[in-house]
Short mmCIF file of the C-alpha atoms (twelve columns), coordinates in Angstrom:
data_MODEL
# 
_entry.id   MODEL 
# 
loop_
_atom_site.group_PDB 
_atom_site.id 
_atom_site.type_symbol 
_atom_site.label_atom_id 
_atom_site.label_alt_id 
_atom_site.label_comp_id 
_atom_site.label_asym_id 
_atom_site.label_seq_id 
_atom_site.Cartn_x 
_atom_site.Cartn_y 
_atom_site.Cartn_z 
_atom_site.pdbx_PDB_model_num 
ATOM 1  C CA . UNK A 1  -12.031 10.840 -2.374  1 
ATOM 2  C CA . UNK A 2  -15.155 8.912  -2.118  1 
ATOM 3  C CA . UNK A 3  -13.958 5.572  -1.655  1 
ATOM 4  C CA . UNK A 4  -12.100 6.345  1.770   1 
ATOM 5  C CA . UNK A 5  -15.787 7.469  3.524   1 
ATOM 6  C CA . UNK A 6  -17.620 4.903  1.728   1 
ATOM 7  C CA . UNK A 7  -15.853 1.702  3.446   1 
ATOM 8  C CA . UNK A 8  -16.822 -0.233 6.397   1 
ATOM 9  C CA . UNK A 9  -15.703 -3.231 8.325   1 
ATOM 10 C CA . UNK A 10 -12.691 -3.959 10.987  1 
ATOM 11 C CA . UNK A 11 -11.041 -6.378 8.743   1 
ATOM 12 C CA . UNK A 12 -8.400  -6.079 5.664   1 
ATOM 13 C CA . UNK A 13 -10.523 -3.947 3.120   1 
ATOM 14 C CA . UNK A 14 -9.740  -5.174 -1.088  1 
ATOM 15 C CA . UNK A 15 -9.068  -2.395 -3.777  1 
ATOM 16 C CA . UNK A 16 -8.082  -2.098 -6.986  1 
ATOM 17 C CA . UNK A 17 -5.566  0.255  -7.352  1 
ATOM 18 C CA . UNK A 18 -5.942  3.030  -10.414 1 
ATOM 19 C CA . UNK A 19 -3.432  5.494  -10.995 1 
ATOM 20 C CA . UNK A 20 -4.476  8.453  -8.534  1 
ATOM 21 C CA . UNK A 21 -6.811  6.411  -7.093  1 
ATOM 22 C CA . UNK A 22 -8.345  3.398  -5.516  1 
ATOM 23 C CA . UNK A 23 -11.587 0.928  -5.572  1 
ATOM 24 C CA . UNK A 24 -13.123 -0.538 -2.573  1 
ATOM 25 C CA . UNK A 25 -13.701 -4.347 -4.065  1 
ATOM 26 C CA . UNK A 26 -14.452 -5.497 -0.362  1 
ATOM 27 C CA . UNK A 27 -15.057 -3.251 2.619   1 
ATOM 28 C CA . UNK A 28 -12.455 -3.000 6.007   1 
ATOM 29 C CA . UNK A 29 -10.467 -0.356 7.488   1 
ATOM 30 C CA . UNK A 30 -6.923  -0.843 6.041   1 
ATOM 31 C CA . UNK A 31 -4.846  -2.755 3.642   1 
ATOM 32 C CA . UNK A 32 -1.554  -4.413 4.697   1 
ATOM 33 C CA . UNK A 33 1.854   -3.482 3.051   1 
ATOM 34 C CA . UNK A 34 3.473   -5.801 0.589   1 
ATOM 35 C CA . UNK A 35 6.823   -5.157 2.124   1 
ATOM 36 C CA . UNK A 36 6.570   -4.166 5.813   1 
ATOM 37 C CA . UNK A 37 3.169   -6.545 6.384   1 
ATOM 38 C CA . UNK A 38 1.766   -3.439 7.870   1 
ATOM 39 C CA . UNK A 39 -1.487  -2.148 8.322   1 
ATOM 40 C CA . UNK A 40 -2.210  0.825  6.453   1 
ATOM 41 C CA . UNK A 41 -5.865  2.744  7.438   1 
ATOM 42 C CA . UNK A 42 -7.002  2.945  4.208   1 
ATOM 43 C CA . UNK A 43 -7.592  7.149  5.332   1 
ATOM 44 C CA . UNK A 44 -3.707  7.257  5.769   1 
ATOM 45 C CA . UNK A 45 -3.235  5.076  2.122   1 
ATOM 46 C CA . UNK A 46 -0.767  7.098  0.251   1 
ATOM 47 C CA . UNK A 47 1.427   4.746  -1.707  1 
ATOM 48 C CA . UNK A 48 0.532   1.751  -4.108  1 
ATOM 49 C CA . UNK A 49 1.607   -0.109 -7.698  1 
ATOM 50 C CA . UNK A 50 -0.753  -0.172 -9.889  1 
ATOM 51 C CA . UNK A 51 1.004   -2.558 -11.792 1 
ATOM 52 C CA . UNK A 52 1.789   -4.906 -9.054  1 
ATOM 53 C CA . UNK A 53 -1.768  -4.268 -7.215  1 
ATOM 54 C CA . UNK A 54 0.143   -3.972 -3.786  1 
ATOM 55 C CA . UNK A 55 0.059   -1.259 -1.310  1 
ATOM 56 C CA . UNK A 56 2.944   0.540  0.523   1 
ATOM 57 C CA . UNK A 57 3.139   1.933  3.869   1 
ATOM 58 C CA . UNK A 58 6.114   4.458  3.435   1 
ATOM 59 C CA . UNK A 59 8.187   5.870  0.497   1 
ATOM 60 C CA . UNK A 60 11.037  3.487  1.664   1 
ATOM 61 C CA . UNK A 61 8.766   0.456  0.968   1 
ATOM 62 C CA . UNK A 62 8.218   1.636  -2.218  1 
ATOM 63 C CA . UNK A 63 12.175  1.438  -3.507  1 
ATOM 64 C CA . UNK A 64 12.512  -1.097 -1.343  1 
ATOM 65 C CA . UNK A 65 10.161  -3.085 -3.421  1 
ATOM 66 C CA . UNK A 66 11.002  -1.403 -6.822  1 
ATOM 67 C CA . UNK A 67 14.717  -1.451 -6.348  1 
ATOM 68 C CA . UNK A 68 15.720  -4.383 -3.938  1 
ATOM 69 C CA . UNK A 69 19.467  -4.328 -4.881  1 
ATOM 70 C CA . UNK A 70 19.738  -0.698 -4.424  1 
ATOM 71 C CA . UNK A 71 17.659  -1.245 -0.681  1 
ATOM 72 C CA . UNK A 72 20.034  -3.680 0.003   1 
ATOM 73 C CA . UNK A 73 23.039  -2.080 -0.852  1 
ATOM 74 C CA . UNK A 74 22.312  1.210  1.161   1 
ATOM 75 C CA . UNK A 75 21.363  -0.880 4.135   1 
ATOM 76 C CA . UNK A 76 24.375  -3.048 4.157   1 
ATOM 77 C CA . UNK A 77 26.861  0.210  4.369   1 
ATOM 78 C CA . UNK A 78 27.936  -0.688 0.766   1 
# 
């Protein structure tokens, strides 16, 4: 994927997230997870909403975000 190798920067990078894919808006070496507050290396970015323009750092973020009650639910034992 070309936008991975063609960032730079020690800071939070800015994308627009596309469905398969991402675009650098500004340059930095990771993005930080909507749920976990994270830092994803945007090499290691896996998981995002496109509708929501948010990354994710792990499947679990991604229901957790998506399905809250459900999340919630499982954690609590109930």
């Amino acid at each position: 994927m070309l936008n991975k190798f063609g960032t730079s920067g020690h800071g939070e990078a800015r994308l627009e997230f596309l469905d398969g894919d991402f675009r650098v808006i500004a340059p930095g070496a990771y993005v930080v997870c909507a749920v976990s507050g994270e830092h994803i290396p945007l090499d290691e970015l896996k998981y995002w909403s496109v509708d929501r323009q948010e990354a994710y750092a792990s499947p679990e973020a991604v229901l957790q975000r998506h399905y809250p009650s459900a999340f919630k639910a499982q954690s609590s034992g109930g």
